[in-house]
C-alpha positions in Angstrom: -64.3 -14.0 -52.5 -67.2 -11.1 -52.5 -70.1 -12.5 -54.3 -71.6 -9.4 -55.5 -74.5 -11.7 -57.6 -75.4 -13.6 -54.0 -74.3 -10.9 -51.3 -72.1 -13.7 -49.6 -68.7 -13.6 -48.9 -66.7 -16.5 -48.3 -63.3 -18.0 -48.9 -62.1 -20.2 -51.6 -58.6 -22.0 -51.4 -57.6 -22.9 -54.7 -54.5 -25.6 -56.0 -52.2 -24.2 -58.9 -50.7 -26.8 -60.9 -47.2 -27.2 -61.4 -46.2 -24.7 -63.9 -48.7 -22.5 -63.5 -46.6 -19.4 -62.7 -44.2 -20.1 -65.7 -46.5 -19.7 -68.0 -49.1 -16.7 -67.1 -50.1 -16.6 -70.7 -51.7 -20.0 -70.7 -55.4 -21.0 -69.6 -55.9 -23.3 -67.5 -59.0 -25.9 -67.0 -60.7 -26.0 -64.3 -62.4 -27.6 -61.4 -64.3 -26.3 -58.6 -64.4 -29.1 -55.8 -67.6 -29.4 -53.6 -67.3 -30.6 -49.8 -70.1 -33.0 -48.1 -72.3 -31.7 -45.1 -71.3 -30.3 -42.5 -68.4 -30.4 -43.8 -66.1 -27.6 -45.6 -63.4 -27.5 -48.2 -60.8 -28.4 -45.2 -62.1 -32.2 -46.3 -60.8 -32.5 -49.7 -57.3 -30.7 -48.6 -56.9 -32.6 -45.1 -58.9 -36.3 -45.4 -58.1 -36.4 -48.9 -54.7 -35.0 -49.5 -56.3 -33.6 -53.0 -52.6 -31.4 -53.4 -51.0 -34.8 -53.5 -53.6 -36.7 -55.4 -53.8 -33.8 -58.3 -49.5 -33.7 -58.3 -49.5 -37.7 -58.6 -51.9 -37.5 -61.3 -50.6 -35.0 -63.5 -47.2 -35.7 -63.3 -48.3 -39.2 -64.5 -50.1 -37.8 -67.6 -53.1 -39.0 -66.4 -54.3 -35.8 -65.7 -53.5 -32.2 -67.6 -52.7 -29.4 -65.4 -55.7 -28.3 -63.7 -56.6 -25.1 -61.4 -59.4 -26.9 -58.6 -61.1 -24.1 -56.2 -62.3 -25.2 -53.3 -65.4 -23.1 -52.4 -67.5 -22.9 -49.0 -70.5 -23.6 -49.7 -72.6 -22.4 -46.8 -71.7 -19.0 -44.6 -73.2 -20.9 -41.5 -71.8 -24.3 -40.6 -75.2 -25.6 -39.8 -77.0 -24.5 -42.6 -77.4 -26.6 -44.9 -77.9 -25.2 -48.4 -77.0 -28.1 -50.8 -75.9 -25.6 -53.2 -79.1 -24.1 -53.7 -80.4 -20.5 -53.5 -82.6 -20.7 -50.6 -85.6 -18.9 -50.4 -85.2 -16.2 -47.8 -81.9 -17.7 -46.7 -78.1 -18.1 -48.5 -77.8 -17.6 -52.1 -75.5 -20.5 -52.6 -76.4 -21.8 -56.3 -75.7 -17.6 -57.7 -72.2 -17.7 -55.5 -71.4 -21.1 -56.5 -71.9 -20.8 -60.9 -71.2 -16.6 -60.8 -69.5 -15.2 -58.0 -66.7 -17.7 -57.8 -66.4 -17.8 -61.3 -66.3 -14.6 -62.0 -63.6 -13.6 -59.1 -62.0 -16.9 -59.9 -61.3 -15.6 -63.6 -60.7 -12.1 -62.2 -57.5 -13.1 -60.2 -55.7 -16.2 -62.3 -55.3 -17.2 -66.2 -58.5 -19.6 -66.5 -60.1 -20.9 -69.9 -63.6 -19.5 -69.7 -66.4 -20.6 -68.1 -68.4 -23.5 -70.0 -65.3 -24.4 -72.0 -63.1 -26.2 -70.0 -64.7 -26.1 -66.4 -65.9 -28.6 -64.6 -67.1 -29.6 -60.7 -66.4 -32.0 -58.5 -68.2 -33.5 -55.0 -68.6 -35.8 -52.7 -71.8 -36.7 -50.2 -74.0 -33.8 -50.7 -71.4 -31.9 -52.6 -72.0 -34.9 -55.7 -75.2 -34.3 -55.2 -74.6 -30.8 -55.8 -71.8 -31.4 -58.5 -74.2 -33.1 -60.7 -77.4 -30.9 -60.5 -75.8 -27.7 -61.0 -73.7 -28.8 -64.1 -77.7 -30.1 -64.9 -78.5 -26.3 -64.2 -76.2 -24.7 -65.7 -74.7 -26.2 -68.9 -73.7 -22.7 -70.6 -70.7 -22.8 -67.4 -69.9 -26.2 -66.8 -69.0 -29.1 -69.3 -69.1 -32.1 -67.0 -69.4 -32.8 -63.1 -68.1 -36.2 -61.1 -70.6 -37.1 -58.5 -69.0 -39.5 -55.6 -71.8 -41.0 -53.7 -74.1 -38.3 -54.5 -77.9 -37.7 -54.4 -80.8 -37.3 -57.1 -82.6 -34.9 -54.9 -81.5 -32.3 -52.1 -83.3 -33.5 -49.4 -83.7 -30.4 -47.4 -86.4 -27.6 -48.3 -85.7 -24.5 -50.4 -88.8 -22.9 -49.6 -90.9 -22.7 -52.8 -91.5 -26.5 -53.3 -88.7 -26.8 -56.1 -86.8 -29.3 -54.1 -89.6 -31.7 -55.6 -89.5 -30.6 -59.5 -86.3 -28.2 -60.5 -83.9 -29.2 -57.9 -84.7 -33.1 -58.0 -82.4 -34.4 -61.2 -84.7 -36.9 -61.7 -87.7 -35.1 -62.3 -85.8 -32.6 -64.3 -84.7 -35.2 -66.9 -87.5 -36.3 -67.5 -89.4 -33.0 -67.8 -87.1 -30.4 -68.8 -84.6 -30.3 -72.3 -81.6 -32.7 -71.6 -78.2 -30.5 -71.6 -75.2 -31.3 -73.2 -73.1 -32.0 -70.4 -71.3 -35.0 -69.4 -71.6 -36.8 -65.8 -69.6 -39.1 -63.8 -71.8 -41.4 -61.3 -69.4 -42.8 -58.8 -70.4 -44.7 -55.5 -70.1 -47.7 -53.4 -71.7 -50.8 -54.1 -72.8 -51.0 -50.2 -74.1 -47.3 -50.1 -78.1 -48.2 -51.2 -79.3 -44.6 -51.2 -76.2 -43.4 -53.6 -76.6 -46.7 -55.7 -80.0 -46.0 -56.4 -80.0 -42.3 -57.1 -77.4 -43.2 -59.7 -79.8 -46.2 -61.4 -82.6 -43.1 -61.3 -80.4 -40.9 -63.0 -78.7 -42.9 -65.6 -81.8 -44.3 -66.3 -83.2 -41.1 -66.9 -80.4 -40.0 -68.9 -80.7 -39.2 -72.6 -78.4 -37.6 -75.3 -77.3 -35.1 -75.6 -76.2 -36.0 -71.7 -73.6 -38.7 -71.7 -73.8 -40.4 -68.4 -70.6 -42.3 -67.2 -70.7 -45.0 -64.1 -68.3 -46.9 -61.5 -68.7 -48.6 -58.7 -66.9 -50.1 -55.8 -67.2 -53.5 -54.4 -68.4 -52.9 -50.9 -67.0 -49.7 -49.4 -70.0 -47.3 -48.0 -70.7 -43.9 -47.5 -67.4 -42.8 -45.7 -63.9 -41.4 -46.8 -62.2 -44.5 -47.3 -64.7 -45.2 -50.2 -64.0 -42.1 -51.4 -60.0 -41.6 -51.3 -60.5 -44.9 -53.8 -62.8 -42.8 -55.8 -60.7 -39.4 -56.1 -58.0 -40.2 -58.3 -60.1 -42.1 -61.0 -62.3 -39.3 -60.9 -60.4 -36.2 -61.5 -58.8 -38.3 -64.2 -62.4 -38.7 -65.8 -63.1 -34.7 -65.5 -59.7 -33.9 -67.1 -60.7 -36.0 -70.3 -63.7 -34.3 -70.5 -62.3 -30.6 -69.9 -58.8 -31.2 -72.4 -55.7 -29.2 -71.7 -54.6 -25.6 -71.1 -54.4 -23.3 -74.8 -52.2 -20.4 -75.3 -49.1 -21.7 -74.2 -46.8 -24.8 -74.5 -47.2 -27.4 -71.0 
């Protein structure tokens, strides 16, 4: 995808649900799915099987049928952006919320944005699921977080990674959105378990603020295979089922 907003190109792999051809005069919900660092969206479709996962789910009804993009998040392996737009440096945050969306919705039948889409992440990408649905509540209606952060813990350059990019700090300071989040981590995992005390303490309606935990586990892929399914079942709740057409 082009990002004409950020001036980065980069690709995006996305999963069609079954009968998604069928039917191109439906709409489908959707989830954009954010890797961990370093890492890239080649996690989610090789450690996690997330083609599998999303087929066992729907076909269970636990899940409705879903389009998930998988974006890079970073145009250099060892940058690490956290999703943010980097002063002087990648413009992650714009091609993250407008240029995937926008060629996204360009290029397959999608409800639009901030009705019906949601994110996704694991590692760095909950921390970066959570605080952009935080940012930007007009595109997004809810975000799952697995063993995400509060804060971004690099530096964007200005300072903001100590007011507008800390979720904390926003909460407390800034009008609470509308949005729904998911707080998932492991029990063992100290730095996820408090970031997700911090935030769901700071949480306040209009946010709802959901939480689950696993006994043990850590900050690792087995903790979060356990966490995927349950997960993308929350989000689907959230984002309802595909209009204009029967499925």
């Amino acid at each position: 995808m082009a990002g004409r907003a950020s001036g980065m190109t980069m690709p995006v792999y996305a999963y069609l649900p079954p009968g998604y051809d069928s039917r191109p005069d439906t709409r489908f919900p959707v989830v954009e799915a954010l890797h961990g660092y370093p890492g890239s969206p080649l996690q989610w479709i090789r450690r996690f099987g997330v083609a599998a996962v999303l087929d066992q789910e729907i076909s269970a009804g636990r899940m409705a049928p879903t389009v998930v993009l998988f974006p890079y998040q970073t145009p250099q392996p060892l940058v690490d952006t956290e999703c943010a737009n980097l002063v002087g440096g990648p413009q992650a945050e714009t091609f993250l919320t407008v240029d995937v969306p926008a060629a996204a919705r360009a290029r397959l039948h999608l409800r639009p944005t901030g009705d019906g889409w949601g994110l996704i992440g694991f590692s760095a990408g909950g921390y970066c699921a959570a605080d952009l649905a935080l940012r930007h509540p007009g595109e997004y209606t809810a975000a799952a977080s697995l063993s995400g952060y509060a804060t971004p813990g690099i530096r964007i350059g200005n300072g903001t990674e100590n007011t507008l990019y800390d979720d904390v700090w926003r909460l407390r300071h800034l009008p609470i959105p509308a949005v729904a989040l998911y707080l998932s981590c492991a029990r063992a995992d100290p730095a996820a378990m408090r970031s997700t005390a911090q935030l769901a303490h700071a949480a306040r309606p209009p946010l709802a603020v959901t939480t689950a935990f696993i006994n043990g586990g850590g900050h690792n892929t087995q903790t979060w295979l356990a966490m995927e399914a349950p997960a993308f079942d929350w989000l689907s709740t959230m984002l309802g089922r595909p209009v204009g057409g029967p499925v």
